[in-house]
C-alpha positions, 0 to 999 in steps of 0.5 A: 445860649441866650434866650427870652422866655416870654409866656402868655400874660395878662393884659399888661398895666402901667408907667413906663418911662421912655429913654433917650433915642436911640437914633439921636444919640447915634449921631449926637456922640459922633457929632462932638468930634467936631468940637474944640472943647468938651460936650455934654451929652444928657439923657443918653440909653445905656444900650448895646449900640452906644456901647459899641460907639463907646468902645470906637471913641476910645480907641481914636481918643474921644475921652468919655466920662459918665457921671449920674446922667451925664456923658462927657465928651472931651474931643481935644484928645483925639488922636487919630481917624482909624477906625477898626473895620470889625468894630464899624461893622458890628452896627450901622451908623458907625459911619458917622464918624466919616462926616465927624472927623474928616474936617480934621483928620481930612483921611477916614479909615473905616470899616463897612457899616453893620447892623440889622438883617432885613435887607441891604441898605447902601450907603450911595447917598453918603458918597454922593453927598461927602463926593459934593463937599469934596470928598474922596473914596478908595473902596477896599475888601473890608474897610473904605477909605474917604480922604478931603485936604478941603471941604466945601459947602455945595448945594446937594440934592438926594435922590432919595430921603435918606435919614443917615446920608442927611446926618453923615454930610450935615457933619462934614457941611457944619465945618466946610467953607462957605454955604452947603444947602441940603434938599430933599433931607431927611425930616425926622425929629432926630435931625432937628435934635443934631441940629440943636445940638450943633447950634449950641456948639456954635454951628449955623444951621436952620431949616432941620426938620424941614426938607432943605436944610441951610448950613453956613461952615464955621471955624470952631464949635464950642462946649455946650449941654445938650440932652437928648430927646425921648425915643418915640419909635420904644414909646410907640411900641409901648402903645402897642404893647398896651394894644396886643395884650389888651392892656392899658399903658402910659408912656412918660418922658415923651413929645407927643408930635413926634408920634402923631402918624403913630397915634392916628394909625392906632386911633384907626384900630381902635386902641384908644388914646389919651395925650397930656403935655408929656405922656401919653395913654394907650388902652383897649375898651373895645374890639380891635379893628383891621387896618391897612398901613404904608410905612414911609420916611417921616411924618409917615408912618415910621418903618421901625413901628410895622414890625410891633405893630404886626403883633398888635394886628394880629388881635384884631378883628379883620384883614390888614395889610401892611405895605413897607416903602422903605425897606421892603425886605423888612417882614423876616418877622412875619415868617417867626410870626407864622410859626406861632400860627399868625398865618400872615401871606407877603406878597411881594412888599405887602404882609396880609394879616389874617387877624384874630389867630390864635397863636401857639408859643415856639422857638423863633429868631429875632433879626433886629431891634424891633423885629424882637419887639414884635415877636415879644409882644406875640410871646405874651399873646401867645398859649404856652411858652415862647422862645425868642434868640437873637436877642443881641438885636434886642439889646441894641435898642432897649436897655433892659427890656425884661425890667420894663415890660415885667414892671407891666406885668409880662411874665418874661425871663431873660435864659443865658445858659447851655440849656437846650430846646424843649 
């Protein structure tokens, strides 16, 4: 059994240096599929996730090459759109190779998206979306098929933001006929980063990050050098890291806009902040305040930061209430919270945290990314010892997440073995 040792810590101290985002790259690999010569990808997280993507490209015949820093994408080698349905559904974006492939295969064979566990995401925005450019889709037991002999621009509204459904039908728009115009997209940084990478292809895009987006179809995509950029949702939990434990942290490799909702929530509990060009300062000098928080799609406060954010509040002095509008599932992490003597309550999509609890270490279950964050950041707070599994989810996200935070300070120590509970 494998298993995170997390004992209560001193105020965690130091530099961290942020990675390439996750999300980003997610869409960024599956994007150079569309090229007609190869791409070069920089700055890309050596996490579970990628390598699944990884193992997807290779089996349709994207080559891959990593030297130092770089990942080389040479899509001139592909061979077929057959995506093995265990290996899509072992994460959730694996659905962007749809939109990535279908221009030139005009056939996708691919299993049913995966991932985290908080709750059912659908996938109707994609269809809709892909169903606008002309697409087809024949559902079966475990794997769907999606089929398009032409794709055409066509103006698409989505009901509803949708982060996955603005990137899956920006790759199949970038190489349709005509004009495809995109409102209510999504805005988050992420999509601007598709974008530019896109642009330097030679794809026609303007109005990423805002909520309409305009994309002219274009008959080849060139090579081009591309990096990614840095992961505010790991830099955000970093500045809370430095909150729980009453530490002071500076975050590096970041662009400080991409946190700003962050940021000003922190600002409100009382963690202070100091922001140069590229880094960022998070430290505690004074008590930490209750604050009442709604996580929506971007600029709001980002979903993936209430779940590290709820250990944070759980030091501070006073009531707070967290409100998820986007998953409102998303609170498995408050219950594992619980069995540390967090007593938060959730009501219906809203955790009430008691504040100023004093937690006891025990064995709890991380159910994704940044659920384990959270009940990490609680271990280190925590009297004792605690034990976190699940730990699979973790890695999804963060390379090596014992290296980063013991360089902080935290006493943490990753168990692989047939140990049983103590």
């Amino acid at each position: 059994m494998r298993y995170l040792e997390v004992k209560y810590s001193q105020p965690l101290k130091g530099e961290v240096k942020i990675p390439g985002s996750k999300n980003s790259s997610l869409a960024l690999l599956p994007a150079c599929c569309l090229a007609d010569e190869p791409i070069i990808l920089k700055n890309i997280p050596h996490i579970l996730d990628i390598k699944r993507v990884f193992e997807i490209s290779k089996d349709i015949g994207l080559g891959i090459a990593i030297k130092d820093d770089n990942v080389i994408l040479d899509p001139t080698r592909l061979k077929n759109s057959n995506i093995d349905p265990q290996k899509a559904s072992s994460f959730r974006a694996s659905y962007y190779f749809v939109g990535a492939l279908l221009y030139k295969f005009k056939r996708v064979s691919i299993g049913y998206p995966g991932g985290d566990n908080f709750g059912y995401r659908p996938i109707d925005q994609h269809i809709s979306g892909l169903k606008a450019l002309g697409a087809k889709f024949n559902f079966y037991t475990n794997h769907y098929v999606v089929e398009a002999d032409e794709l055409r621009g066509a103006e698409i509204r989505f009901d509803k933001l949708t982060f996955g459904g603005t990137v899956n039908v920006m790759l199949a728009a970038v190489r349709a006929k005509g004009t495809t115009v995109l409102y209510n997209a999504a805005k988050d940084p992420e999509i601007a980063d598709l974008a530019n990478l896109l642009n330097s292809m030679g794809a026609n895009i303007k109005g990423a990050g805002t909520d309409t987006i305009h994309i002219e179809g274009v008959n080849s995509l060139k090579s081009c050098i591309h990096s990614v950029i840095p992961d505010r949702l790991i830099a955000g939990a970093f500045l809370m890291a430095a909150g729980a434990t009453g530490g002071n942290i500076t975050i590096k490799n970041v662009i400080p806009e991409h946190l700003e909702s962050c940021i000003n929530k922190l600002r409100q509990t009382n963690l202070k902040i100091d922001i140069r060009s590229d880094s960022i300062c998070g430290y505690v000098n004074d008590r930490l305040l209750g604050i009442n928080v709604e996580a929506g799609m971007y600029p709001e406060f980002a979903t993936d930061f209430q779940q590290p954010l709820t250990a944070m509040l759980i030091q501070a002095n006073g009531v707070s209430t967290i409100i998820d509008k986007v998953y409102p599932g998303r609170f498995n992490h408050c219950r594992e919270l619980n069995k540390l003597g967090a007593k938060i309550t959730i009501e219906d999509n809203k955790a009430i945290i008691p504040g100023k609890k004093f937690l006891v270490g025990d064995w709890v279950k991380a159910t994704d990314v940044r659920a384990g964050i959270c009940l990490m950041l609680a271990g280190l707070t925590a009297a004792g010892t605690t034990y976190i599994t699940g730990i699979e989810h973790i890695e999804r996200g963060y390379e090596n997440i014992v290296r980063d935070f013991a360089a902080l300070g935290a006493d943490i120590v990753l168990y692989d073995s047939d140990a049983k509970r103590k």
